[in-house]
C-alpha positions in Angstrom: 122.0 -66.4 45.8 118.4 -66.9 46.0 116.1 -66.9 42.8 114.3 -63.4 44.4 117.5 -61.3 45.0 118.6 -62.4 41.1 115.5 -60.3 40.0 115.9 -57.3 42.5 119.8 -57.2 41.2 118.2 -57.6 37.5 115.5 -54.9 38.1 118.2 -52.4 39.8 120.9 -52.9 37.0 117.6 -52.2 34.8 117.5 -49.2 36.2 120.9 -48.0 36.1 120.9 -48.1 32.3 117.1 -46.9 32.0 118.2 -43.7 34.0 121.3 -42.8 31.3 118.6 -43.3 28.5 119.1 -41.3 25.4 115.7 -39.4 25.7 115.8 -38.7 29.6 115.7 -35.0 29.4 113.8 -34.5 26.2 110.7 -36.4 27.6 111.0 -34.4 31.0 111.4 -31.1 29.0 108.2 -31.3 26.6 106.1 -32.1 30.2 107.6 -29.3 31.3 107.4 -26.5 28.5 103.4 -28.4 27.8 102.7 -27.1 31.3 104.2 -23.9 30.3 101.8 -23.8 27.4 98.9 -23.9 29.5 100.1 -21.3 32.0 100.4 -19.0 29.2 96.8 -19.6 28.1 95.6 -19.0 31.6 97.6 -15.7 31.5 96.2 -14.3 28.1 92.8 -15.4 30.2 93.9 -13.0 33.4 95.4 -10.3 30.6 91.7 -10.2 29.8 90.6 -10.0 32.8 92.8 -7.2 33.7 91.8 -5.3 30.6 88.3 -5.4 32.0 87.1 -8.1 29.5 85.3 -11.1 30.4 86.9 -13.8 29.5 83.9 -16.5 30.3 81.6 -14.9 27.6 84.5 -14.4 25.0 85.5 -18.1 25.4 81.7 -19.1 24.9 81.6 -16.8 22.4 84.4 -18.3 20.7 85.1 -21.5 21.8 87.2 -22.4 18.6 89.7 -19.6 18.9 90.5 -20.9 22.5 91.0 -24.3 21.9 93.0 -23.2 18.7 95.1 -21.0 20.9 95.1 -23.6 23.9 96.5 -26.5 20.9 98.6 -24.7 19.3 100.8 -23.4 22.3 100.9 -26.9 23.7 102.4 -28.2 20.4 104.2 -25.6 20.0 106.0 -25.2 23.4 106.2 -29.4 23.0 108.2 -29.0 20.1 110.7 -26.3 21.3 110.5 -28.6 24.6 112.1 -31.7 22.9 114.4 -29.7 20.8 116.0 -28.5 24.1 115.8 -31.8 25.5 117.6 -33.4 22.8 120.1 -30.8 23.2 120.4 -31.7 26.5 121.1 -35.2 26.2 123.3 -34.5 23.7 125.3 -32.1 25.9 125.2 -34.8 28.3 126.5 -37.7 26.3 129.2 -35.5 24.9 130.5 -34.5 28.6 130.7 -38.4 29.3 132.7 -39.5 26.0 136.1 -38.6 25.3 135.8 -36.3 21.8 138.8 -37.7 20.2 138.5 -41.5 21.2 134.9 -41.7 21.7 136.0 -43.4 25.0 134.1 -43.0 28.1 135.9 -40.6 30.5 136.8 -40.1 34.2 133.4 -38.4 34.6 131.6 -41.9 33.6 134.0 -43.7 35.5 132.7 -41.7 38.7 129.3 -41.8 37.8 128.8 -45.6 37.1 131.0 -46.4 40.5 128.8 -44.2 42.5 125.2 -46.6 40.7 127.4 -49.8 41.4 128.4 -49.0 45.3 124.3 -47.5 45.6 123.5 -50.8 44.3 125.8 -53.2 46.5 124.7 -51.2 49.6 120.5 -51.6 48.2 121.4 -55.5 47.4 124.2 -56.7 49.5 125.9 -59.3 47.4 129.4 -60.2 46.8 131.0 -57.4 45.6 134.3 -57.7 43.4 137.5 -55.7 45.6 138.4 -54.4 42.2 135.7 -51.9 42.1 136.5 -50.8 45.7 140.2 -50.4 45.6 
């Protein structure tokens, strides 16, 4: 094997186990409920605007109650973001793990055979016939 395809096989296998990382979806989800935050500030905004206020001279009226606002639903909807996520990835271990062994079930089985064939198609080297038959 040549010294470059060691390091492509190192960096995919890398990958493999980066991707099954205990904190996937909690990072993904406090992105996603931040974002949220921010859409709900721009709505209180167009809630104003509805109401015939205008928001422009409110917010330079009062710029610290809007960044107050702004802040606090970003942490806010962060925190409740990772708490779901952690849920999530603990859901997600727990489907992959036998409850009374602690083993790793057919699901995982599955799973990792599907990363190891994706990964002996993307790097063709020899490949053991155990994992095929």
């Amino acid at each position: 094997m040549r010294p470059g395809n060691q390091a492509k096989v190192k960096s995919a296998m890398t990958d493999i186990f980066t991707k099954r990382g205990i904190s996937r979806h909690r990072y993904r989800r406090v992105a996603q409920f931040s974002l949220l935050a921010v859409a709900a500030d721009v709505g209180l905004l167009c809630v104003e605007l509805a109401f015939g206020l205008n928001p422009l001279t409110d917010i330079a009226q009062r710029p610290f109650l809007y960044l107050y606002v702004l802040l606090g639903t970003i942490v806010t909807f962060g925190v409740f973001g990772a708490m779901v996520g952690s849920r999530e990835d603990l859901l997600e271990e727990m489907a992959l793990r036998d409850s009374l062994t602690g083993l790793f079930n057919a699901r995982y089985l599955q799973m990792r055979l599907g990363e190891e064939l994706t990964a002996a198609i993307n790097f063709p080297l020899p490949c053991p016939r155990a994992w095929l038959a």
